[in-house]
N, C-alpha and C positions, 0 to 999 in steps of 0.2 A: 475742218479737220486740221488738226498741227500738223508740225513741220512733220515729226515720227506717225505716219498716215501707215497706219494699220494696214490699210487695202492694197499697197506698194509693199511696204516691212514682210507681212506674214507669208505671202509669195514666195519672196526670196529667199524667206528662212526655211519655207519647207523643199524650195528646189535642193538648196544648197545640203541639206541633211539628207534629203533621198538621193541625191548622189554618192552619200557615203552608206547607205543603206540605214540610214536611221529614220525611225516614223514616231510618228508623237500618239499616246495613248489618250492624253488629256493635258490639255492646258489650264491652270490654273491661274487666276488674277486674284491681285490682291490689291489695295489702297497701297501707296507710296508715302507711307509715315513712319520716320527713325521711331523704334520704339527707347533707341538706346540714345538718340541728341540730346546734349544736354545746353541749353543755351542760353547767356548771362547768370544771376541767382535764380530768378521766379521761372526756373524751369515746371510745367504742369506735363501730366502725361496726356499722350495724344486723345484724340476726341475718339469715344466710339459707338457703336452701335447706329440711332437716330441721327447722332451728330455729323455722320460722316457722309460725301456725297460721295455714290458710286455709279455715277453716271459713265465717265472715261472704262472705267471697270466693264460696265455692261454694255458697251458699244465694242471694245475689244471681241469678249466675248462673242457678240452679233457678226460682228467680220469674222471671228476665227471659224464660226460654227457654219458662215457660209462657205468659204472657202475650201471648209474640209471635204461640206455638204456637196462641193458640185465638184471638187478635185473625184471623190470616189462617183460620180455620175446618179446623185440623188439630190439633185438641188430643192432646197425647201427653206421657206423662211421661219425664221428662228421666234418662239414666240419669245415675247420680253417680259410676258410672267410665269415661266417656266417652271417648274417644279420647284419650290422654296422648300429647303431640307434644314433642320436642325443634325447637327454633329455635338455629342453629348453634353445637349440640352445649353450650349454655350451660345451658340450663334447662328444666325440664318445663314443661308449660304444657296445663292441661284445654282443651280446644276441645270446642265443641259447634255443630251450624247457625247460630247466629244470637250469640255468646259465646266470648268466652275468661277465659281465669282468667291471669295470666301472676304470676311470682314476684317481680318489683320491675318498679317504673317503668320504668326505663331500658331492659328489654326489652321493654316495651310500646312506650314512642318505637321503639326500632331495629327492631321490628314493622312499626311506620305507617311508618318511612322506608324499608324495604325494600318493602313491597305498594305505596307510593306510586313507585319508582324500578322497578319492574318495566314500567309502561305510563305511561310521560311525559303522554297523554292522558290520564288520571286524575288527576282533582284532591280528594282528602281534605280535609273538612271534620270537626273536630274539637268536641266539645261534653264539657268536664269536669264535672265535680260531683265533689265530696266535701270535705273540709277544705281551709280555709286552706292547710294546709303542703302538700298535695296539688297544688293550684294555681299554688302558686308554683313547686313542684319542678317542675313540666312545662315552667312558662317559662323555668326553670333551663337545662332539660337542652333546649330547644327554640334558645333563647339560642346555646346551645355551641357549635352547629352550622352 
């Protein structure tokens, strides 16, 4: 496990928001690839689908889904071929209860605008983490819109 050890991180991150009375509906991971870098001339767009490894992606997931799993007192291991959904017809995407795994960012936003545009009563609250370029691309692609 790296330095940023999921099983340590996730902990802290949900003590520290249920102290201010916030709880997580679903966490979302995505690959960590600028869609927007552009670097020297022979810049190419990122790799996707096959090409992309989402291993780090689906061990997040494993840890968050446990820790949700035995925080609310139903511990259960998470399978790791979990229900594989298409979202219009673009991409696969691991879902699990409480987690998704999705294949680039941009389907993760058209995700939250879509769950968010199905019940106008519903208002999403968003909480990121991960790199810099992560960060930005969200307000990128949030920006667009």
């Amino acid at each position: 496990m790296s330095v940023r050890d999921p099983r340590l991180l996730f902990p802290r991150l949900l003590d520290a928001c249920a102290c201010q009375g916030i709880t997580f509906k679903k966490a979302l991971f995505v690959p960590n690839m600028s869609i927007y870098t552009k670097v020297g001339s022979s810049s190419s767009l990122p790799p996707t689908g096959s090409e992309v490894d989402y291993s780090w992606q689906m061990t997040l997931q494993t840890v968050w889904e446990d820790i949700i799993c035995n925080k609310r007192g139903n511990p259960k291991k998470v399978d790791p071929v979990s229900s594989v959904r298409e979202y219009d017809n673009d991409t696969s995407v691991k879902s699990c209860e409480n987690s998704m795994v999705f294949s680039s960012l941009p389907l993760a936003i058209n995700y939250l605008r879509k769950t968010a545009e199905q019940d106008k009563s519903v208002r999403l609250q968003v909480l990121v983490t991960g790199s810099i370029h992560l960060i930005g691309d969200v307000l990128k692609l949030v920006k667009k819109y």
